[in-house]
N, C-alpha and C positions, 0 to 999 in steps of 0.2 A: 504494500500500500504506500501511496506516495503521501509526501505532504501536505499537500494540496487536497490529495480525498480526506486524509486523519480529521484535515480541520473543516472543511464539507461536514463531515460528517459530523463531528463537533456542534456548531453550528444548526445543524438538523436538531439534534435533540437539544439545546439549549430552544429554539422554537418550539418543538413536543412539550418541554417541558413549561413554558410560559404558557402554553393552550392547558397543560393540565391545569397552574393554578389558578386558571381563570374559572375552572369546572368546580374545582376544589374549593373557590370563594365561593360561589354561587351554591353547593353544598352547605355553606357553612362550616366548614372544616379548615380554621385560618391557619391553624398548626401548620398542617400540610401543605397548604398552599404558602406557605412561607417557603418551607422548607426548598419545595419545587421554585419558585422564583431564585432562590440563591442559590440554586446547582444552574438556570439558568444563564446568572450572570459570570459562574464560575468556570462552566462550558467555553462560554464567552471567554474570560478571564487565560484559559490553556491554547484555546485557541490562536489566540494572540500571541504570548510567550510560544509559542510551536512557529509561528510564523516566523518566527526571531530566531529559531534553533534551539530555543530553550525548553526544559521539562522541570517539572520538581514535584516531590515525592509527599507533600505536604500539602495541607491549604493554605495555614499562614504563609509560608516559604512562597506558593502559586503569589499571592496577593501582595507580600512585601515584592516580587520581582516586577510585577505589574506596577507597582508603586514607582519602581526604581526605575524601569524600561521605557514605561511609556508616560508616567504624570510628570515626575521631576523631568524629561526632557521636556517637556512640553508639545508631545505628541499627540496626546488626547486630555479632555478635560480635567480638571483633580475632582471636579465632579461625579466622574467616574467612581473614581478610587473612593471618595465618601460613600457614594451608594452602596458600593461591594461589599465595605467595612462593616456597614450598616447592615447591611443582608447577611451576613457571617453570622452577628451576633445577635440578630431576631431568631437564624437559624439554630443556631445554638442553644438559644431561648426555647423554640420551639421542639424543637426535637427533645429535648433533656431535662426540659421540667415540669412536671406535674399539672402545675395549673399555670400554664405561659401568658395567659392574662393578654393574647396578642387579640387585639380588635379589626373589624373589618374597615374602617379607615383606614388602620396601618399596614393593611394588607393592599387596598387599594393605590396607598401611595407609594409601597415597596415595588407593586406590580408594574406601575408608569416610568417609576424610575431604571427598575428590568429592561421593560421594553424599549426605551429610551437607548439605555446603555448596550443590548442587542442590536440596535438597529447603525448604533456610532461603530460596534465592534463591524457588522458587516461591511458598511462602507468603506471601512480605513482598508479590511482586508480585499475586498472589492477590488478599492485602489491598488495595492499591493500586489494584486492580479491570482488570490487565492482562492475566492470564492465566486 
């Protein structure tokens, strides 16, 4: 498999998965639809670094090279990188605690910020001539 298909494919399910949390809001199941919006932006997130030659075995490790690659050069927005952060740690929330207290506002607003941050990841790679 080339590069090019790994992050195609990437890319595909980081889209799958923003269609799940939109199923999963509209259930009422915010857990989960968290949890899927930040494997989306995280898809996104490998995508990227794979475009650059890079891998990493981590999520932190994924997010700080994202941080380091593409926001401090002034690649893509820091806005980005706040979202991701942001997503991390609702996911975190959600996945790992009991009663995660997460609301459908904040599911709506992690969603927009997802799809927002999918749609900057495709174009740069677009550009880039990957996807």
């Amino acid at each position: 498999m080339t590069v090019a298909e790994e992050i195609k494919g990437m890319l595909s399910k980081a889209r799958r998965y923003l269609a799940s949390a939109k199923l999963l809001q509209q259930n009422g199941d915010f857990d989960s639809a968290v949890s899927r919006l930040y494997y989306a932006m995280f898809y996104g997130t490998e995508a990227l670094l794979l475009s650059q030659g890079k891998t990493f075995s981590s999520h932190r490790a994924a997010i700080a090279a994202f941080g380091e690659f593409f926001i401090k050069s002034g690649i893509l927005p820091k806005e980005m990188h706040q979202s991701l952060h942001r997503a991390f740690e609702k996911r975190q929330i959600s996945d790992y605690e009991y009663m995660s207290g997460i609301s459908e506002t904040e599911v709506a607003d992690l969603r927009e910020k997802a799809e927002q941050f999918i749609k900057r990841t495709e174009a740069f790679l677009q550009e880039k001539g990957f996807a």
